[in-house]
Jmol script that loads the backbone (N, CA, C; Angstrom):
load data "model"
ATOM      1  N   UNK A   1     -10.641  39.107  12.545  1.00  0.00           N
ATOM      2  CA  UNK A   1     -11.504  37.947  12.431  1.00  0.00           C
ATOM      3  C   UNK A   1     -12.964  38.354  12.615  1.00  0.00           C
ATOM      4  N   UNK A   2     -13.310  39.034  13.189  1.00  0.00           N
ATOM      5  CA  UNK A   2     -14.695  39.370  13.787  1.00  0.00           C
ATOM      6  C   UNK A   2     -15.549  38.835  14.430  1.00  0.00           C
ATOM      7  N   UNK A   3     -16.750  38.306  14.591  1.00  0.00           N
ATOM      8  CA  UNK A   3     -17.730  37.766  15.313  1.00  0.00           C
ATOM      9  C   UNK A   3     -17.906  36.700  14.983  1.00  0.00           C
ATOM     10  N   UNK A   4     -17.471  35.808  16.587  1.00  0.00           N
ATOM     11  CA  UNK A   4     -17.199  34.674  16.409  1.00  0.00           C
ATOM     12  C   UNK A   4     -18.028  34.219  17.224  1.00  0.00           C
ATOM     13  N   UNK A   5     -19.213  32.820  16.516  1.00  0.00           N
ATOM     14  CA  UNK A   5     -19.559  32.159  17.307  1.00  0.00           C
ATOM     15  C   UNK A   5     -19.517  30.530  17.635  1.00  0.00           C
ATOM     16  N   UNK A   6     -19.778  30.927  19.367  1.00  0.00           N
ATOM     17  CA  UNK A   6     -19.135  29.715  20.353  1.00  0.00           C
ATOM     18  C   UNK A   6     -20.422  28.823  20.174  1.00  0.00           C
ATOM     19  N   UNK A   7     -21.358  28.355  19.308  1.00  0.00           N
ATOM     20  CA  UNK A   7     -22.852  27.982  19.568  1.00  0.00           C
ATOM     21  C   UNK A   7     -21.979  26.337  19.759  1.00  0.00           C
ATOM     22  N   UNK A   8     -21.091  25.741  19.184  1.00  0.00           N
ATOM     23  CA  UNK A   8     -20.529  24.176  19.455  1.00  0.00           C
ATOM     24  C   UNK A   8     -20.142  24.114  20.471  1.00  0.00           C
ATOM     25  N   UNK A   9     -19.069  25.212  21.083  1.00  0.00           N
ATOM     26  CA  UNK A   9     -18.751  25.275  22.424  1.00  0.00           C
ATOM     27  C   UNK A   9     -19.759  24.824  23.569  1.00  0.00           C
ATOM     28  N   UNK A  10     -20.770  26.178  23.423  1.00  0.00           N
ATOM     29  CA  UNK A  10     -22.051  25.865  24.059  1.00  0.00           C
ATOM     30  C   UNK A  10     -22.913  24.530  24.233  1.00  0.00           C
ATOM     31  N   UNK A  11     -22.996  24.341  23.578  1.00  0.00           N
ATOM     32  CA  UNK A  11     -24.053  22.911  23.291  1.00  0.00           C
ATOM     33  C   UNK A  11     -22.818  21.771  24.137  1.00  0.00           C
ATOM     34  N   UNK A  12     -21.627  21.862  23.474  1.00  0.00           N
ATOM     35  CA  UNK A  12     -20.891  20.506  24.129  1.00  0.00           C
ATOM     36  C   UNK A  12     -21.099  20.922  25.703  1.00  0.00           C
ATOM     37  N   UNK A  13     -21.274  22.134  25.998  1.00  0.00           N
ATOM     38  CA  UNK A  13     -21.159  22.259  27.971  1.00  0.00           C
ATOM     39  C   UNK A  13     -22.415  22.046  27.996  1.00  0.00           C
ATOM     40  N   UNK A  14     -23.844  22.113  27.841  1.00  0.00           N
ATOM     41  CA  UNK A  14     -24.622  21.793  27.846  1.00  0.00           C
ATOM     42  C   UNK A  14     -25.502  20.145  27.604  1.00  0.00           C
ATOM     43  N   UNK A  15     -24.204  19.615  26.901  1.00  0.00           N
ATOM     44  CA  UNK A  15     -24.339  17.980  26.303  1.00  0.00           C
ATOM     45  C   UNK A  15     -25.652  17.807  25.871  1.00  0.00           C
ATOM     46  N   UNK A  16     -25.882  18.619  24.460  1.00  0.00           N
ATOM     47  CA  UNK A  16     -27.209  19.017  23.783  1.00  0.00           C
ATOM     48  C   UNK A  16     -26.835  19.376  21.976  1.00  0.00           C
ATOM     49  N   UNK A  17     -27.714  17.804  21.374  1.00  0.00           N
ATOM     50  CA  UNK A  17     -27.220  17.468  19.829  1.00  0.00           C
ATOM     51  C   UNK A  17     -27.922  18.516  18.831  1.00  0.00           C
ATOM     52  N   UNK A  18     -27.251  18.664  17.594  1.00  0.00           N
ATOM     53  CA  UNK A  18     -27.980  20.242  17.086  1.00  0.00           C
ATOM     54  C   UNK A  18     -29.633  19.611  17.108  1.00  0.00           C
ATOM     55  N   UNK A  19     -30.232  18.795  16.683  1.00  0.00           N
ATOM     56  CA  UNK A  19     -30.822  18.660  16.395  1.00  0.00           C
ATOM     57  C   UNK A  19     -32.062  18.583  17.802  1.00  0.00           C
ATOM     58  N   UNK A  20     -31.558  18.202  18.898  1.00  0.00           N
ATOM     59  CA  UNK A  20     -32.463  18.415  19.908  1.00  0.00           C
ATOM     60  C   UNK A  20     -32.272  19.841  19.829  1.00  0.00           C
ATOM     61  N   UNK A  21     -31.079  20.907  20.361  1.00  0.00           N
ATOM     62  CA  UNK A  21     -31.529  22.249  20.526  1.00  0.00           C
ATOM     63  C   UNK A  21     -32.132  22.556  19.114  1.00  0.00           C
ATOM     64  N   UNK A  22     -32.203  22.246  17.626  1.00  0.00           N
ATOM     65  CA  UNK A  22     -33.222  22.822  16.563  1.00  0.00           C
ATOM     66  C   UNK A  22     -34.932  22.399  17.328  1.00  0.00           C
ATOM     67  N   UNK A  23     -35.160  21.551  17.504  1.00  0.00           N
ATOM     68  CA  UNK A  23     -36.206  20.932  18.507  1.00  0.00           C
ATOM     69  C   UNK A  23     -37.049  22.168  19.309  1.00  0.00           C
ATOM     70  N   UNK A  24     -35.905  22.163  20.586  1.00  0.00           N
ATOM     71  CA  UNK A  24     -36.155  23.133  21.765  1.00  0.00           C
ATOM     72  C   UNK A  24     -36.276  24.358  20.698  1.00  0.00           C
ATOM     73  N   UNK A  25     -35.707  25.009  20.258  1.00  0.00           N
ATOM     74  CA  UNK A  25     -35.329  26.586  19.816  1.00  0.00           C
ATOM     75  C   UNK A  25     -36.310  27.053  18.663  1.00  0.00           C
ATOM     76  N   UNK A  26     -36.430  25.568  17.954  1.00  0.00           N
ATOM     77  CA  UNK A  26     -37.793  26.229  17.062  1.00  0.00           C
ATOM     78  C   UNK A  26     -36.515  27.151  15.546  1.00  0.00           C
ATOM     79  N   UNK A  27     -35.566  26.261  15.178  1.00  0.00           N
ATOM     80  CA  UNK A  27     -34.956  27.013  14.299  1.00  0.00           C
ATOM     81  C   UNK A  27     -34.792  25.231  13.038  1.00  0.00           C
ATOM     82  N   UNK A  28     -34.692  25.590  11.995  1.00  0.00           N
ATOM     83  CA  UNK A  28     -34.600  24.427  11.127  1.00  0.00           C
ATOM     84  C   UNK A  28     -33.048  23.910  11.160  1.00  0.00           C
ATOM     85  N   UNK A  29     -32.927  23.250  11.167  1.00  0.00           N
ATOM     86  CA  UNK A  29     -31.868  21.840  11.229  1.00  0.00           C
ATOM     87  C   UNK A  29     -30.351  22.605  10.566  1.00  0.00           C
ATOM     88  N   UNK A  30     -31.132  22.818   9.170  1.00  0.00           N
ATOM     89  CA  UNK A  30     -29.604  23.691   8.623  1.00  0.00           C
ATOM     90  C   UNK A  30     -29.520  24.958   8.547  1.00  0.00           C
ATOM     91  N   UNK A  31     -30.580  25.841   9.266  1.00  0.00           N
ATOM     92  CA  UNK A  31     -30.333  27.158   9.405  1.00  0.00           C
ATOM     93  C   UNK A  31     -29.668  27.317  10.866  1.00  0.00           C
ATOM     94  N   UNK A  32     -29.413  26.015  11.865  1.00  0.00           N
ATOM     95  CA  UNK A  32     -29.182  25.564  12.863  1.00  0.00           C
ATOM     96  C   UNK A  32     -27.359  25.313  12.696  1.00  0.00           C
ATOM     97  N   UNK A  33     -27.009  25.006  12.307  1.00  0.00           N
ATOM     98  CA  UNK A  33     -25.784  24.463  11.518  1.00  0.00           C
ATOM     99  C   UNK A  33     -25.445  25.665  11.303  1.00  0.00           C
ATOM    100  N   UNK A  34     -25.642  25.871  10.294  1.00  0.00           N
ATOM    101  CA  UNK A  34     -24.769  27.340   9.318  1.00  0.00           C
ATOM    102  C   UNK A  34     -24.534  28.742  10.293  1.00  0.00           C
ATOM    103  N   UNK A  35     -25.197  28.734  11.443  1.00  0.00           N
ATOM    104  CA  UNK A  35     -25.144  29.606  12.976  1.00  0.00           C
ATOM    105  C   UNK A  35     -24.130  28.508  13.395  1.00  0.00           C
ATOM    106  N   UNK A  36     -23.961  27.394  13.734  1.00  0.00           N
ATOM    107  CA  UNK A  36     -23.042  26.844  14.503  1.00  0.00           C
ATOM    108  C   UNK A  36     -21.547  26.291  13.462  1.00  0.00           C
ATOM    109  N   UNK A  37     -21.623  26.362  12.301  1.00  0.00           N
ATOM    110  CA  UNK A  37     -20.420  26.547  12.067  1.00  0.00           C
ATOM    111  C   UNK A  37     -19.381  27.740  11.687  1.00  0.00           C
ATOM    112  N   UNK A  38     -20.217  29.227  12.214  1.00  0.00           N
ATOM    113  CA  UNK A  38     -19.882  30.369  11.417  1.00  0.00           C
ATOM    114  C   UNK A  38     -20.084  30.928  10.621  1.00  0.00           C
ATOM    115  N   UNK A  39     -21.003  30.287   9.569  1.00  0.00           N
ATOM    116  CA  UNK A  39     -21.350  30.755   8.598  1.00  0.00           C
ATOM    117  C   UNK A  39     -22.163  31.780   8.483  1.00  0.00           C
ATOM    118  N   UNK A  40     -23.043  32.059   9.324  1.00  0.00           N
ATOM    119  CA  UNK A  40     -24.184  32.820   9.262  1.00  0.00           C
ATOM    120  C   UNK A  40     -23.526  34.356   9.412  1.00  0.00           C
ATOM    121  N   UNK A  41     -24.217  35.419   8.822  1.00  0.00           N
ATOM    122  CA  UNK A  41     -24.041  36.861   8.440  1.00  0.00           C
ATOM    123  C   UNK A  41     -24.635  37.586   9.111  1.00  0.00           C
ATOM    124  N   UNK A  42     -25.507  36.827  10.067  1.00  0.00           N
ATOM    125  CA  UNK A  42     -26.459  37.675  11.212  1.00  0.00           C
ATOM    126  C   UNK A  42     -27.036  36.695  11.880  1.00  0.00           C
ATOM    127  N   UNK A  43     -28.032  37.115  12.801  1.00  0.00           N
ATOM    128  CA  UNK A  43     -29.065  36.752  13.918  1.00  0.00           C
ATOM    129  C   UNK A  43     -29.536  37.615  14.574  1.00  0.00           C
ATOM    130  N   UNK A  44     -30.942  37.054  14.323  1.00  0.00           N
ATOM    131  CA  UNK A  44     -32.208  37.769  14.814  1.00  0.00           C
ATOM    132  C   UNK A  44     -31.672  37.776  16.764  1.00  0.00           C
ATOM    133  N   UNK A  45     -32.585  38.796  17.102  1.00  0.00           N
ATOM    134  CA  UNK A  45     -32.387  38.743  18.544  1.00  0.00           C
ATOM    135  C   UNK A  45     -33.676  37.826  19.160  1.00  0.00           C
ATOM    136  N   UNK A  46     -34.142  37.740  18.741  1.00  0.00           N
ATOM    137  CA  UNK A  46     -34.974  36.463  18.983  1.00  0.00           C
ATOM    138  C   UNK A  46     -34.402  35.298  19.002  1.00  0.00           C
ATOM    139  N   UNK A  47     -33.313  34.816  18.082  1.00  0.00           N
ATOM    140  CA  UNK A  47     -32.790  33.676  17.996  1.00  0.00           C
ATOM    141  C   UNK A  47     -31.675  33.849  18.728  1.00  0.00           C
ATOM    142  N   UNK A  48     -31.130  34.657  19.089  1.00  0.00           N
ATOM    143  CA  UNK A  48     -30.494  34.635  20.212  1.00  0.00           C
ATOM    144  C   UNK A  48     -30.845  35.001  21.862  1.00  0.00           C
ATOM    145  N   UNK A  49     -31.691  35.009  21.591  1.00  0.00           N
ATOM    146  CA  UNK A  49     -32.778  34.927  23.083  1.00  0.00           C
ATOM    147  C   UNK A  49     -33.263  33.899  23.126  1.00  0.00           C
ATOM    148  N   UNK A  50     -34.088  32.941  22.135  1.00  0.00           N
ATOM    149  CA  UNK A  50     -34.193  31.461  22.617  1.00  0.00           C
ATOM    150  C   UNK A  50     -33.051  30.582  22.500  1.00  0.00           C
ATOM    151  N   UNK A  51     -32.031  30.786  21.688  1.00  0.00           N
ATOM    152  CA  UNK A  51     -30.837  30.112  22.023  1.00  0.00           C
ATOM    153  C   UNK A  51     -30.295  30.272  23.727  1.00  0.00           C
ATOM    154  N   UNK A  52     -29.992  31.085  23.964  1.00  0.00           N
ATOM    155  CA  UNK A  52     -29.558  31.785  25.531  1.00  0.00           C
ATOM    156  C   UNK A  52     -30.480  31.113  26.703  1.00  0.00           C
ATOM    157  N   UNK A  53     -32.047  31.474  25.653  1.00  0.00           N
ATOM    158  CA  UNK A  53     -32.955  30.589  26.797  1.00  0.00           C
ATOM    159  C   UNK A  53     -32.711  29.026  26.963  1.00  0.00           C
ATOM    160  N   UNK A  54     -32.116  28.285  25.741  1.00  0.00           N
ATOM    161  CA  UNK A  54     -32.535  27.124  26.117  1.00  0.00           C
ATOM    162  C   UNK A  54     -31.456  26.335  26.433  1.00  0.00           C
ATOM    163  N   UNK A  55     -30.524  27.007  26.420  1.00  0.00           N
ATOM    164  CA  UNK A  55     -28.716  27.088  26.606  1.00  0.00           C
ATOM    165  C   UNK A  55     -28.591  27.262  28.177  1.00  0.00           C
ATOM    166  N   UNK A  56     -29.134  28.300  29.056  1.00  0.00           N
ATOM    167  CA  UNK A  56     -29.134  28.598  30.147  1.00  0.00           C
ATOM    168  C   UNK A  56     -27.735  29.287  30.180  1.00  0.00           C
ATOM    169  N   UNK A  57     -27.457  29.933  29.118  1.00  0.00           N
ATOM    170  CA  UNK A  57     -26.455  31.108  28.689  1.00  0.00           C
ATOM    171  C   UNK A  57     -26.433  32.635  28.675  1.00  0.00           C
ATOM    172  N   UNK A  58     -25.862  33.189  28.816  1.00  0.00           N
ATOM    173  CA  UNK A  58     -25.876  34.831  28.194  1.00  0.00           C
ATOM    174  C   UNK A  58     -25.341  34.746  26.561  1.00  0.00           C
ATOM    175  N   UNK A  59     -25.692  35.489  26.189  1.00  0.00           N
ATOM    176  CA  UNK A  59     -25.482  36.250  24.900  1.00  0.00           C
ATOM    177  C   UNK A  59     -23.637  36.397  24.222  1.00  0.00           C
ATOM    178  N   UNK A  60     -22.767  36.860  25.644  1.00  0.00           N
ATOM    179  CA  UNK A  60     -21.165  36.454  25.030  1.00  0.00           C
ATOM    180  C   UNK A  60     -20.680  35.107  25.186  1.00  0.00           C
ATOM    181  N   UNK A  61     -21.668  34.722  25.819  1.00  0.00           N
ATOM    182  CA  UNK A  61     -21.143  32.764  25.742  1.00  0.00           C
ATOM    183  C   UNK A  61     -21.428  32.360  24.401  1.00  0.00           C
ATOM    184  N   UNK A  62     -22.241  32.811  23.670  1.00  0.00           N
ATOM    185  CA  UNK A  62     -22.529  32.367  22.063  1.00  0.00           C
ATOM    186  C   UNK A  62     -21.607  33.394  21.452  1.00  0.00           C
ATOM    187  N   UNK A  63     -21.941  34.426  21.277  1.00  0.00           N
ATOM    188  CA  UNK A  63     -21.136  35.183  20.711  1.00  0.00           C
ATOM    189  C   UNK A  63     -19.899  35.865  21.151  1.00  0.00           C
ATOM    190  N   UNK A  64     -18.633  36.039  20.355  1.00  0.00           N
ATOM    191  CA  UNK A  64     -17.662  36.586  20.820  1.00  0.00           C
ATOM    192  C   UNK A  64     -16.739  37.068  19.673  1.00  0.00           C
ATOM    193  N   UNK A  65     -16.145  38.685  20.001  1.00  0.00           N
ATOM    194  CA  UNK A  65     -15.918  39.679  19.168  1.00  0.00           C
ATOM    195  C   UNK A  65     -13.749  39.323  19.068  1.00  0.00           C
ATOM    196  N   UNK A  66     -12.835  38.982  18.157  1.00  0.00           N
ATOM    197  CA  UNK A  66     -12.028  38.616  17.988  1.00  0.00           C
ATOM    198  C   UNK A  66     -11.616  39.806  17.460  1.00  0.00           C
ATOM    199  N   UNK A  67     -10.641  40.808  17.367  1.00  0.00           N
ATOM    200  CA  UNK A  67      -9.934  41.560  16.401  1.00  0.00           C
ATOM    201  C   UNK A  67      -8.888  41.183  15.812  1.00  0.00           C
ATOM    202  N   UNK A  68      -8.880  41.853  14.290  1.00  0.00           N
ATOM    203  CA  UNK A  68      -7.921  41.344  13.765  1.00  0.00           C
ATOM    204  C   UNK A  68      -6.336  41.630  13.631  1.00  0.00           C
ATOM    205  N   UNK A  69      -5.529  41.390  13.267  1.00  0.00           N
ATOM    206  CA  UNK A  69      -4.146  41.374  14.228  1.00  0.00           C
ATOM    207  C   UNK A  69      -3.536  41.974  12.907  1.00  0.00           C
TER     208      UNK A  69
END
end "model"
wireframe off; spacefill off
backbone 0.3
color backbone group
């Protein structure tokens, strides 16, 4: 499976709508989305440093590495 991210996970423990963390994080609405439904093929470490920052997260709480079976 590979790199899987928890960014919905996150936000529901945080009780924070995409659109307020696009707000806080300084990322656009559907480049915001397409990171939180999996879609995305990368991320900047910047965007995962203000995500983390505004999450009050580490880095494997968003992201997490699945192998495939």
């Amino acid at each position: 499976m590979g790199i899987v991210v928890n960014l919905d996970v996150m936000m529901a423990k945080r009780k924070i709508s995409l659109s307020e963390l696009s707000e806080k994080v300084g990322i656009s609405l559907p480049n915001l989305s397409i990171l939180k439904t999996g879609k995305a093929k990368a991320m900047r470490f910047s965007t995962l440093e203000a995500l983390c920052h505004v999450l009050d997260c580490k880095p494997g709480d968003i992201l997490d590495y699945v192998a495939d079976e």
